[in-house]
C-alpha positions as CSV (number, residue, x, y, z in Angstrom):
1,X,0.0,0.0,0.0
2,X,3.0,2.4,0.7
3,X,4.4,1.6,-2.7
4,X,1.2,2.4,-4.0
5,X,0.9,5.4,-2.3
6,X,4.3,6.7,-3.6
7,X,3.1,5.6,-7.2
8,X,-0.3,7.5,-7.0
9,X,1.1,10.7,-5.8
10,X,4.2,10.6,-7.8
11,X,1.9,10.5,-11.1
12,X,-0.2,13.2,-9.5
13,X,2.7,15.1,-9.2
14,X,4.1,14.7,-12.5
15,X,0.8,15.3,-14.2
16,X,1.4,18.9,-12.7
17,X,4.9,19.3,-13.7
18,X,4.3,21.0,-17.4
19,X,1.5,23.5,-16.2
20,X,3.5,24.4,-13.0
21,X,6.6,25.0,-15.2
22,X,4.6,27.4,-17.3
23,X,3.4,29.4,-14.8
24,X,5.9,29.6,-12.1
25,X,9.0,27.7,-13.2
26,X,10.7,26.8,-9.8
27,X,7.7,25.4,-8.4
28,X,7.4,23.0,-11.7
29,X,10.9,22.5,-10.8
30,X,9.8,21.5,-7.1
31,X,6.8,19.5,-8.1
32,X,9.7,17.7,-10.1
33,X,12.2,16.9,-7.8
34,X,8.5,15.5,-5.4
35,X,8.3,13.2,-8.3
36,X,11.9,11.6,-8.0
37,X,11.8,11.5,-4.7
38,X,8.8,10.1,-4.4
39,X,9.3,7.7,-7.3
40,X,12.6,6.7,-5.4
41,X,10.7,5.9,-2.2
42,X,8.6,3.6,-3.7
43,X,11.3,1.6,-5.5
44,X,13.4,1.8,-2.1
45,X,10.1,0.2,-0.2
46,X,9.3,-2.0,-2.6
47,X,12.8,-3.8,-2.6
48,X,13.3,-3.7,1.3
49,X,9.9,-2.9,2.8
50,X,11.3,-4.3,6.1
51,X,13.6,-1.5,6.2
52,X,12.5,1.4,9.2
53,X,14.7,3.9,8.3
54,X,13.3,3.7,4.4
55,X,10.1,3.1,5.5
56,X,10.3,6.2,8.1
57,X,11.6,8.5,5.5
58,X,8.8,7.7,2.9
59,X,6.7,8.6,5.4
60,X,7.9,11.7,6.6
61,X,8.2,12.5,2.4
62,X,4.4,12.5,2.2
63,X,4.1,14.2,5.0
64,X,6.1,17.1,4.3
65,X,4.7,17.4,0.8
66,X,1.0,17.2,2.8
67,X,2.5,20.4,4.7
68,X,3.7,21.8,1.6
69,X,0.8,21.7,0.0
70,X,-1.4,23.1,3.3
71,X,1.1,26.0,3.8
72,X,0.7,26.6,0.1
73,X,-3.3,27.6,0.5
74,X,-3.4,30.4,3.1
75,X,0.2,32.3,2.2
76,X,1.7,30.6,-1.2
77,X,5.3,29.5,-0.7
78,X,7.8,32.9,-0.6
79,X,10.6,30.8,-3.1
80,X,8.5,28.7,-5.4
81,X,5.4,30.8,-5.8
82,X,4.7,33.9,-3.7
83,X,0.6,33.6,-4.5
84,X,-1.6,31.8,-2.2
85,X,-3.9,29.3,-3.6
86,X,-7.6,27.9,-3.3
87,X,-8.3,24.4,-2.1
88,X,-8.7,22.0,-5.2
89,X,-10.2,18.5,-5.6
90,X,-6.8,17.1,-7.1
91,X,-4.9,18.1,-4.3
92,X,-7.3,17.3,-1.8
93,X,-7.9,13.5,-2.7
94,X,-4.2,13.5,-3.2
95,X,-3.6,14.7,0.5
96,X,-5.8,12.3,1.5
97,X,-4.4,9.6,-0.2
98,X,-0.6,10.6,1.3
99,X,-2.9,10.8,4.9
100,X,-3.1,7.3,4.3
101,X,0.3,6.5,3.3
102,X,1.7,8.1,6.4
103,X,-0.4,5.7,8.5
104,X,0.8,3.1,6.3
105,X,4.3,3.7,7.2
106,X,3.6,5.0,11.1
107,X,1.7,1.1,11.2
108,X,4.8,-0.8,9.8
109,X,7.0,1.5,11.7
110,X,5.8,0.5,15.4
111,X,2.8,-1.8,14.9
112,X,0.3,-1.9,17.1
113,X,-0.7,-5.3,18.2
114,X,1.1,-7.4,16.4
115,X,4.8,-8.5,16.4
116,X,7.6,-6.4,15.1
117,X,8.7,-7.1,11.6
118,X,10.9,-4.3,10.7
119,X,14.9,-4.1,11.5
């Protein structure tokens, strides 16, 4: 589901890339460099998803794009793009889906109820 995750939002991301780019080039660049990094997290949990520390840092990836994107509404982002932004669908359900990532990972990272798996 966490390899999922990463695969969803990274194809979210990229779908943004070009318009982004036209508008307000670093942030294209930005939603980018999400899409490598997120593309590497999934590859990265996929081949060792018993692996905490990979496990913890695709977690705190989605999380910190979630904050991105939450910080983005209300004030815009001073170095990408200055503007503030209204709520969309895309990036709502896309949130949400990350939401649920991050409790993917925070489960396989210190389950609750069941043995340890992860090293």
């Amino acid at each position: 589901m966490l390899v999922f995750t990463c695969a969803a939002s990274a194809g979210t991301h990229a779908g943004l890339v070009p318009a982004h780019l036209n508008g307000e080039p670093r942030l294209g660049a930005a939603f980018g460099i999400a899409v490598v990094l997120l593309v590497a997290a999934a590859i990265a949990v996929a081949a060792r998803p018993e692996d905490r520390p990979i496990t913890s840092a695709t977690g705190l990836l989605l999380a910190c794009l979630m904050l991105a994107y939450l910080a983005s509404r209300p004030t815009g982002i001073p170095v990408l793009d200055p503007d503030p932004e209204a709520l969309d669908a895309v990036g709502i359900a896309t949130n949400a889906f990350q939401t649920l990532g991050v409790l993917v990972a925070l489960w396989l990272i210190h389950p609750l109820g069941r043995p340890a798996r992860l090293t």
